[in-house]
C-alpha positions as CSV (number, residue, x, y, z in Angstrom):
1,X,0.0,0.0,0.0
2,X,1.3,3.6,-0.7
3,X,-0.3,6.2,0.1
4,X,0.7,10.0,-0.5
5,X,-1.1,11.8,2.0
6,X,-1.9,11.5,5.1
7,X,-6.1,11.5,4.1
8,X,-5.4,8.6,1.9
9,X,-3.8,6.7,4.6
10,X,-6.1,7.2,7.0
11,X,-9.1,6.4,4.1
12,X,-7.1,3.0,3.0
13,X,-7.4,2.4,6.9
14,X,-11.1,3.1,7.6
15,X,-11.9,1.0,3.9
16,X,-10.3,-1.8,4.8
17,X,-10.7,-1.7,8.6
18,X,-12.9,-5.2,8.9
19,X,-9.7,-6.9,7.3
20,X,-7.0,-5.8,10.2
21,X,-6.3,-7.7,13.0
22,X,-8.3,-6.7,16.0
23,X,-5.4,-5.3,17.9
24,X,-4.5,-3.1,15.2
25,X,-8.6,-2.0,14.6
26,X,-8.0,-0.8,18.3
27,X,-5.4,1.1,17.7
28,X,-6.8,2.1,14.7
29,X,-9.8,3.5,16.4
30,X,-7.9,4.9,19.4
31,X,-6.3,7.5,16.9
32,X,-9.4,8.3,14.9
33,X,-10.8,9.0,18.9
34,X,-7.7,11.2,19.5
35,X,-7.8,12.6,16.0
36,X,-11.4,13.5,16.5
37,X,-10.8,15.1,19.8
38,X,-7.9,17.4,18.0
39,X,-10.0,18.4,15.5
40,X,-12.6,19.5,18.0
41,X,-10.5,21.4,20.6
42,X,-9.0,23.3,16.9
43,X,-12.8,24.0,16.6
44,X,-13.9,25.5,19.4
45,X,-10.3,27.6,19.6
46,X,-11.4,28.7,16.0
47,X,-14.6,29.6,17.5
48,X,-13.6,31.1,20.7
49,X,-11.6,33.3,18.7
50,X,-14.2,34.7,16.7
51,X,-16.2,35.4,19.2
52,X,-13.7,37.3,20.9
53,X,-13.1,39.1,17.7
54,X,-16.8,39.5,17.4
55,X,-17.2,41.2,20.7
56,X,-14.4,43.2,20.0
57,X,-15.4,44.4,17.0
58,X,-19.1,45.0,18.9
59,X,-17.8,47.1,21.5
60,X,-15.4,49.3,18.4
61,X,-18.8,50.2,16.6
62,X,-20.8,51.4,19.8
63,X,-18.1,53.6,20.2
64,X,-17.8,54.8,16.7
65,X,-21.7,55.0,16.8
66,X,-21.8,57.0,20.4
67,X,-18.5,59.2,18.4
68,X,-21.3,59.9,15.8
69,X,-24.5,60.6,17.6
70,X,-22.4,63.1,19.8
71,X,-21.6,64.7,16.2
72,X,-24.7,64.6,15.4
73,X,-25.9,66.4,18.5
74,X,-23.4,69.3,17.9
75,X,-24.6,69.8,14.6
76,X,-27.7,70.3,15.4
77,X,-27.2,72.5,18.2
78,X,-24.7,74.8,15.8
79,X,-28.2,74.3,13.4
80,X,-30.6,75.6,16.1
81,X,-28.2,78.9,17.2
82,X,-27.4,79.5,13.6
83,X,-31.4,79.6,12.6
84,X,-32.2,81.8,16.1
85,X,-30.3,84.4,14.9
């Protein structure tokens, strides 16, 4: 068997996985289970992340939006004194 990445090994493996020796099907599914368990903690990191970055982000526009409603407010205020006198 050759295989040339890593995907195909694990593909040959899962394919022909009735055909191994029970010791080795163990072992075999023992590093699926910790593969599995990799790929999940890289998830939720990913995730975590981006919900940091969401919040982040989130608390960057309220202040951009406060920034522009106080604007807003001046300008209207120049508006009224400029259209009482």
């Amino acid at each position: 068997m050759q295989t040339k990445t890593p995907q195909e090994a694990q593909s040959f493996l899962v394919a022909h996985f009735m055909e191994l020796p029970e010791s080795v099907q163990e072992e075999v599914v023992m590093l699926l289970f910790e593969e599995g368990l990799q790929d999940a903690a890289q998830t939720e990191k990913i995730i975590g992340e981006f919900q940091s970055q969401g919040l982040e982000i989130t608390g960057l526009l309220q202040k951009i939006k406060k920034m522009l409603d106080d604007k807003l407010k001046v300008m209207d205020v120049k508006e009224s004194i400029d259209s009482a006198h």
